[in-house]
C-alpha positions as CSV (number, residue, x, y, z in Angstrom):
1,X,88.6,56.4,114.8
2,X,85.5,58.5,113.5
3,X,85.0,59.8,116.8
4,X,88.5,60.9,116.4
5,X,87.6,62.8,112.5
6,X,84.6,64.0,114.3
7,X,85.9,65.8,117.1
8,X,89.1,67.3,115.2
9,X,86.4,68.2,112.5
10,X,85.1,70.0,115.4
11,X,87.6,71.9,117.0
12,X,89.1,72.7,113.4
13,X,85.5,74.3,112.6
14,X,85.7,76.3,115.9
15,X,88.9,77.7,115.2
16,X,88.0,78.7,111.9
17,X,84.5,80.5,113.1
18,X,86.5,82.1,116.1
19,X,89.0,83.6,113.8
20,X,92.1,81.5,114.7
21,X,94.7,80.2,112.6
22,X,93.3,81.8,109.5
23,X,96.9,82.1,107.3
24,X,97.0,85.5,105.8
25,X,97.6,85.2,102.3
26,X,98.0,88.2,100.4
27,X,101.4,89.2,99.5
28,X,102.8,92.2,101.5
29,X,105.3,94.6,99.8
30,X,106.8,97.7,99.8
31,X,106.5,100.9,97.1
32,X,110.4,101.4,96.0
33,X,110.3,104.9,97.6
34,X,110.7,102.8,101.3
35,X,114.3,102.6,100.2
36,X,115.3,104.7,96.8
37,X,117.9,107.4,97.2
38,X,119.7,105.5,100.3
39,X,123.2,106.6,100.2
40,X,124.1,103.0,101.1
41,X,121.5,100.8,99.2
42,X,122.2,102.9,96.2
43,X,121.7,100.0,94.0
44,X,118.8,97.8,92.7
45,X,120.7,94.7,93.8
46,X,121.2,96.3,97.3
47,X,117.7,97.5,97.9
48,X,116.3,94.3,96.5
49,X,118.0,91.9,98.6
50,X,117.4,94.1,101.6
51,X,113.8,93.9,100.8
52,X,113.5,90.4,100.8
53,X,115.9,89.2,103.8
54,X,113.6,91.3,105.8
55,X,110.6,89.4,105.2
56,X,108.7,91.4,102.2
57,X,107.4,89.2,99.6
58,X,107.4,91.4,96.8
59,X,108.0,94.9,95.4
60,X,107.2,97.6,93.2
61,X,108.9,98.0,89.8
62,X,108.8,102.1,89.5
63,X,108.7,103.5,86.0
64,X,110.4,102.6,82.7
65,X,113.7,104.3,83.6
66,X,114.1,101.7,86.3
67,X,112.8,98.7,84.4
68,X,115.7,96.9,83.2
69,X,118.2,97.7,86.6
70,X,115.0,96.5,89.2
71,X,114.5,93.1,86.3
72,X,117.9,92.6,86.6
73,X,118.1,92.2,90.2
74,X,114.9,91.0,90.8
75,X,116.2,87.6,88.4
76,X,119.3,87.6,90.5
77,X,117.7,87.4,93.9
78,X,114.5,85.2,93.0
79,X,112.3,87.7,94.1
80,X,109.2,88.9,92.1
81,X,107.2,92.2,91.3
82,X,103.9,92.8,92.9
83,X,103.4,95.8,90.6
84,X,104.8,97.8,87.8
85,X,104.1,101.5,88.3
86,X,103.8,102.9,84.7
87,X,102.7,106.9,83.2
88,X,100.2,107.1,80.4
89,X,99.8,110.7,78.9
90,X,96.6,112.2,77.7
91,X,98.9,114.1,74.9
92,X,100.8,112.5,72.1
93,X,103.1,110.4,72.5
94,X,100.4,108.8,74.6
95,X,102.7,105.6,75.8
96,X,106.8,105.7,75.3
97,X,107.7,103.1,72.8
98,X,108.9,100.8,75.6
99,X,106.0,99.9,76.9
100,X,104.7,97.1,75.3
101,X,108.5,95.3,75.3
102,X,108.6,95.6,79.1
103,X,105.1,94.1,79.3
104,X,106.2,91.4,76.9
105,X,109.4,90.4,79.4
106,X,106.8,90.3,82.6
107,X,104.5,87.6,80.9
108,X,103.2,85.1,83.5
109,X,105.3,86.9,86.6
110,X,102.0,87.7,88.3
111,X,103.2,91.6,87.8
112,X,100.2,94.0,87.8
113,X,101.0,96.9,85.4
114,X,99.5,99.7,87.4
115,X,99.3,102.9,85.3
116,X,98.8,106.5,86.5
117,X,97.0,109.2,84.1
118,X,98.9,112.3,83.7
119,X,96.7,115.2,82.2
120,X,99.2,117.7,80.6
121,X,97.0,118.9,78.5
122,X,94.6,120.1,81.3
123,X,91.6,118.5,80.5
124,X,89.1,119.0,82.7
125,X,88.4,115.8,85.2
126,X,85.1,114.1,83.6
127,X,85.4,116.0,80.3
128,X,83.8,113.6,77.6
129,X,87.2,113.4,75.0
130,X,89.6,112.9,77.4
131,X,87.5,109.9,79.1
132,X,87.1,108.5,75.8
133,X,90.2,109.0,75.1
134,X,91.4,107.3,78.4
135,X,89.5,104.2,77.5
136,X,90.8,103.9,74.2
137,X,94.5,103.9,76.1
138,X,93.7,101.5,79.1
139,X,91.9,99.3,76.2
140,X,95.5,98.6,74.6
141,X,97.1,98.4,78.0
142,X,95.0,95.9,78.9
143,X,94.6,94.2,75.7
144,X,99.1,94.1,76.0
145,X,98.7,92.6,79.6
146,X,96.1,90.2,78.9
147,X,98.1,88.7,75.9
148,X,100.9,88.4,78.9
149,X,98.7,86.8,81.1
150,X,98.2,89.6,83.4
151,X,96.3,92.2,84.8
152,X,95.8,95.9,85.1
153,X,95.1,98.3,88.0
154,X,94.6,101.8,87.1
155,X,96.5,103.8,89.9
156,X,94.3,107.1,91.6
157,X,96.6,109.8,91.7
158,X,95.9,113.0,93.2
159,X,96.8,116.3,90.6
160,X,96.3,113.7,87.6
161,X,93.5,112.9,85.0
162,X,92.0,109.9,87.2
163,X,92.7,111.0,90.7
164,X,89.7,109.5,92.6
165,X,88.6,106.1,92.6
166,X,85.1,107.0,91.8
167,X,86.3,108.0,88.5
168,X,88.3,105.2,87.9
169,X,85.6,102.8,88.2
170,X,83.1,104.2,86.2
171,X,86.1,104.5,83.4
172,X,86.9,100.9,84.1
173,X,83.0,99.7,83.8
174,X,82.9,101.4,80.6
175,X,86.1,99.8,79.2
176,X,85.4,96.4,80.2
177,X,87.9,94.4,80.2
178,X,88.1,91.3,82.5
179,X,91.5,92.3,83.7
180,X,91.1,95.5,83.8
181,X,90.4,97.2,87.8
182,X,92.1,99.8,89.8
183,X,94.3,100.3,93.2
184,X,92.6,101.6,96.4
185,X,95.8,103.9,97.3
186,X,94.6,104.9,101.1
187,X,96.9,108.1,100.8
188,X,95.2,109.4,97.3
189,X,91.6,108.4,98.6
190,X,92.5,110.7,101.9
191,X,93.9,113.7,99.9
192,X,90.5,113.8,97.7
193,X,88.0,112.9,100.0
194,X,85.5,115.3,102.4
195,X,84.9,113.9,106.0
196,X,81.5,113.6,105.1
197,X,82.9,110.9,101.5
198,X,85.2,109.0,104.7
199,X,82.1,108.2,106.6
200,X,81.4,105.8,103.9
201,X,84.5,104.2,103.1
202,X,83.1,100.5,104.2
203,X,80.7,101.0,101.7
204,X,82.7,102.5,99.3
205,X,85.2,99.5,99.3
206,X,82.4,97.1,98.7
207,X,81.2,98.7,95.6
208,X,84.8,98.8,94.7
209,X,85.6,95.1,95.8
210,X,85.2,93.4,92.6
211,X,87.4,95.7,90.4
212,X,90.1,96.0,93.0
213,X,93.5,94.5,91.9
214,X,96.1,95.9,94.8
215,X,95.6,98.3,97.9
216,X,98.4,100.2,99.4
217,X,98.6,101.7,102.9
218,X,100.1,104.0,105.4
219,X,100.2,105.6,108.7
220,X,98.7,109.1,108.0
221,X,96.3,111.5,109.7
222,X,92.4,111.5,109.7
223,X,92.3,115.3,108.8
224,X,91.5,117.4,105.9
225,X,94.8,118.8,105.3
226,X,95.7,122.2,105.9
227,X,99.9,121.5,105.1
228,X,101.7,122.9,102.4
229,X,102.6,119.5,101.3
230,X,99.4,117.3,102.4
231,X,101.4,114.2,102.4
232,X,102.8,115.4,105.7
233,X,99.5,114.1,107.2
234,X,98.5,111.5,104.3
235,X,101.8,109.5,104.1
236,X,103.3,108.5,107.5
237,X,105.4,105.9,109.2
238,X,103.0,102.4,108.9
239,X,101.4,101.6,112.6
240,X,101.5,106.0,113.1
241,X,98.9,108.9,112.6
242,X,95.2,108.8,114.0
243,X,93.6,107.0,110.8
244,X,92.9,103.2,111.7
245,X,94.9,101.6,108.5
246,X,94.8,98.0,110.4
247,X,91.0,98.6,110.8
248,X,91.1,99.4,107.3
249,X,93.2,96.4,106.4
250,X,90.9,93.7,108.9
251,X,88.0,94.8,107.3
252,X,89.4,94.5,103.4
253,X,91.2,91.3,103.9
254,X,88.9,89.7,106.7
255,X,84.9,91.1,106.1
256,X,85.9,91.3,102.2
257,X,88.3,88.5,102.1
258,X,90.3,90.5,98.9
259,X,93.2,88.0,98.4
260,X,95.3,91.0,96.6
261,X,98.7,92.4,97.3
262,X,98.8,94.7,99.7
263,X,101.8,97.3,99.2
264,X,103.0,100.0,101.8
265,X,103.2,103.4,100.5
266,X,106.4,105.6,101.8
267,X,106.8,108.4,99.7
268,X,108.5,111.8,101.0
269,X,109.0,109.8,104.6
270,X,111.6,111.5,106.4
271,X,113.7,109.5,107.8
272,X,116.6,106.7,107.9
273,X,115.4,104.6,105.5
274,X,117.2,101.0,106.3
275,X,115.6,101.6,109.9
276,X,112.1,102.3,107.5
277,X,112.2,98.9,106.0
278,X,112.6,97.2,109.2
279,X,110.2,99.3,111.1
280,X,107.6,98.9,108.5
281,X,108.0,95.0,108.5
282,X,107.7,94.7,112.1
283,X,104.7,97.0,112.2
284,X,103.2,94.5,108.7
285,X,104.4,91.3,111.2
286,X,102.6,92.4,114.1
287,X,99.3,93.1,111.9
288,X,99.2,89.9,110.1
289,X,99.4,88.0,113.4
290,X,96.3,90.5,114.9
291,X,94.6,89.3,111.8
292,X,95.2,85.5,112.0
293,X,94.1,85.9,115.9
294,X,91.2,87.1,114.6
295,X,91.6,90.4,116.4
């Protein structure tokens, strides 16, 4: 019988040091843009249980407008939030009045309230006020989610106050709050990055490893953008483009081991978007199992 221990203990170790049969665990789930403005799913209750008979485990609450519609069917079908996409302003009012309520009704749903930084009053990026003021703003944010049991992820957007995750983490090292990090959005870090900045993204993600909350990907192109609209080569089809998300994905989930979500980003995607969902979750199937072969 201990032989028996023994040698299972064995081939168990083996499997685990040749990469086999490691279970994936991070939840996978899809930005609301994969299906909003369907002419057929043209409801939260639709696009909700779409999303979750084809395999997702999550997905993303976008804005306060849709709050209360995405809630409601989100209660109906069982099915939870992996974020909840919110705007701050750097000009008064600062946060709409709802804010706080919402936050309230997501306490202990594992939610992450994500917020993006909108700069209408054209502060420069850096500029000493509007970082203080910035801090000030995610302070309450955070000091509302962590009174809900949750935690914050301050959301790189490019054209806004914090659009590169450099910024946001010297912000979020400043403000220090325990649950208080930021999203490593692959499209954002693309559309303000030089070549010579991508070279050390492996780096880059391990400074940023222990502040990182959520990462989203996409197919997209390893280019500096010359296109009108750069998310023609940022933001493509999941498993498309020349940039090497899955090697990107192994190396955060499998030489980092981050146990965050990981959502797919499919804004301004041009296509039929029922086939998008189930395109994107094959492409998210065939990855996991490349990762739990160890490949």
């Amino acid at each position: 019988m201990v032989k028996k221990i023994f040698l299972l203990t064995l081939v168990i170790s083996g499997a685990i040091q040749n990469g086999i049969a490691q279970k994936i665990k991070n939840a996978f789930f899809p930005l609301h843009n994969i299906i909003r403005g369907d002419s057929t799913y043209d409801t939260f209750y639709k696009q909700v249980n779409l999303v979750k008979s084809t395999g997702f485990d999550a997905i993303e609450i976008n804005g306060l407008e849709n709050f209360e519609g995405m809630k409601a069917a989100l209660e109906k079908f069982r099915f939870p939030a992996s974020y909840f996409y919110v705007r701050i302003n750097l000009d008064e009012p600062y946060f709409e009045s709802r804010l706080e309520g919402y936050i309230k009704q997501l306490k202990g749903s594992g939610t992450i309230i994500s917020p993006y930084i909108v700069n209408k009053a054209k502060f420069v990026k850096g500029d000493h006020a509007a970082d203080t003021l910035v801090k000030r703003l995610m302070r309450q944010v955070a000091d509302w989610a962590r009174n809900a049991n949750l935690q914050v992820a301050i959301y790189p957007h490019l054209g806004y106050y914090v659009e590169r995750t450099d910024h946001a983490l010297t912000l979020i090292k400043s403000i220090n709050r325990k649950n208080l990090g930021l999203t490593f959005n692959l499209c954002h870090w693309l559309a303000t990055t030089s070549i010579a900045e991508r070279k050390e993204l492996k780096s880059t993600l391990r400074e940023l490893r222990p502040f990182l909350k959520m990462i989203t990907i996409n197919g997209a192109n390893d280019v500096i953008s010359e296109k009108q609209n750069v998310w023609a080569d940022y933001i493509l089809p999941l498993g498309t483009g020349n940039f090497d998300t899955y090697g990107l994905l192994k190396y955060c989930l499998k030489d980092l081991q981050l146990t965050v979500p990981v959502g797919v980003q499919c804004y301004n995607i041009q296509t039929d978007k029922y086939r998008l969902v189930l395109t994107t979750m094959s492409v998210l199937k065939e990855y996991r199992q490349r990762l739990e072969a160890g490949n």
